[in-house]
N, C-alpha and C positions, 0 to 999 in steps of 0.2 A: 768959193763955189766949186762945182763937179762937173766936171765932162764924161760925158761917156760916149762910148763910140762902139758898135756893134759889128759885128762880120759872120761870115759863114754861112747865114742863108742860102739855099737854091732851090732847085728840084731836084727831086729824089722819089724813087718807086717806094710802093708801100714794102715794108720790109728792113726799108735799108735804112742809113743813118748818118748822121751830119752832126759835128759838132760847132757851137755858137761859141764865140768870144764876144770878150768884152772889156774896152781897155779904160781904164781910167786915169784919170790926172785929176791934181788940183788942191788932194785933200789929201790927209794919208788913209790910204787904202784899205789896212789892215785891221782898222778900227771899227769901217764900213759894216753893216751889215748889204749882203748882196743878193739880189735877187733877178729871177729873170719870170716876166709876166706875158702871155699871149693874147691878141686880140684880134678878131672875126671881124671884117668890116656890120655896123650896125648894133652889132653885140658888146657887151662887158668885157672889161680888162682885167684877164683874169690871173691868179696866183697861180706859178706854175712849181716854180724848186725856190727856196731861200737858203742862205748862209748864210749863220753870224759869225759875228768877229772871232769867236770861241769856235769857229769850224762844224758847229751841230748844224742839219743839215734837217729840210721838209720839204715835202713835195704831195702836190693833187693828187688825188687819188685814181685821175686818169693817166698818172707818167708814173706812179711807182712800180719799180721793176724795171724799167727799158729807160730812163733819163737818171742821168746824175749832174749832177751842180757840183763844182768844184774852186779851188782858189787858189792863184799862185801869187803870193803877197810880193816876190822880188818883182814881178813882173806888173804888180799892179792890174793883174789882170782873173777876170772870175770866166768859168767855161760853162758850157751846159752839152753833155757830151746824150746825145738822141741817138738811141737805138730803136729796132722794129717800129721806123714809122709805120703811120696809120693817116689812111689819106682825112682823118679828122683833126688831126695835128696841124694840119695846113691852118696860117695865119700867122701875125706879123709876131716876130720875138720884142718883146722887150729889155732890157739890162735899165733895172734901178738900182738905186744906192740909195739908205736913210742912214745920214747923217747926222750922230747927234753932236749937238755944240755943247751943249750940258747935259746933264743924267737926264733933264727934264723936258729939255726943245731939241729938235729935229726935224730935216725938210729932208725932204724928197726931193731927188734927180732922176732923170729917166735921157736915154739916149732915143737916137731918132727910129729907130728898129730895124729890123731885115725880116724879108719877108722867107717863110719856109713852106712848099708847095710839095705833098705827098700827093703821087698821082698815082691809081688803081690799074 
């Protein structure tokens, strides 16, 4: 199994910027594909930046330019570094990991979130 465990959330003015971690144990890491997903209470859980294990990198098309995803493998650990929040940013981060156990099966892990609040 995967753990993950999230940090970095607060409040923040629109403008400014907060970066999210996300630590992992369990599995090795480096294999992980990683991502970090957001969700509006009531709303859909949505794709925010992904990383795979080969380091290519995507992101919504409402974070490109100002969010980057990133990955430090010694550390077991994936970022999501937020610049020029926008108070519609505001909502819970998520940190997933898909695991795969063969080329062909893989599950899904998701940490408990942190919530991130741009205020106008």
């Amino acid at each position: 199994q995967v753990q993950l465990v999230e940090s970095g959330g607060g409040l923040v003015q629109a403008g400014g910027s907060l970066r999210l971690s996300c630590g992992a144990s369990g599995s090795s890491f480096s294999g992980n594909r990683m991502a970090w997903y957001r969700q509006v209470p009531g709303q859909q859980r949505d794709l925010v930046a992904v990383i795979t294990s080969g380091g290519s990198t995507n992101y919504a098309d409402s974070v490109k330019g100002r969010f980057t995803i990133s990955r430090d493998n010694a550390k077991n650990t994936v970022y999501l570094q937020m610049n020029s929040l926008k108070p519609e940013d505001t909502a819970v981060y998520y940190c997933n990991a898909k695991v795969y156990y063969t080329l062909s099966y893989f599950r899904d892990y998701w940490g408990q979130g942190t919530q991130v609040t741009v205020s106008s």
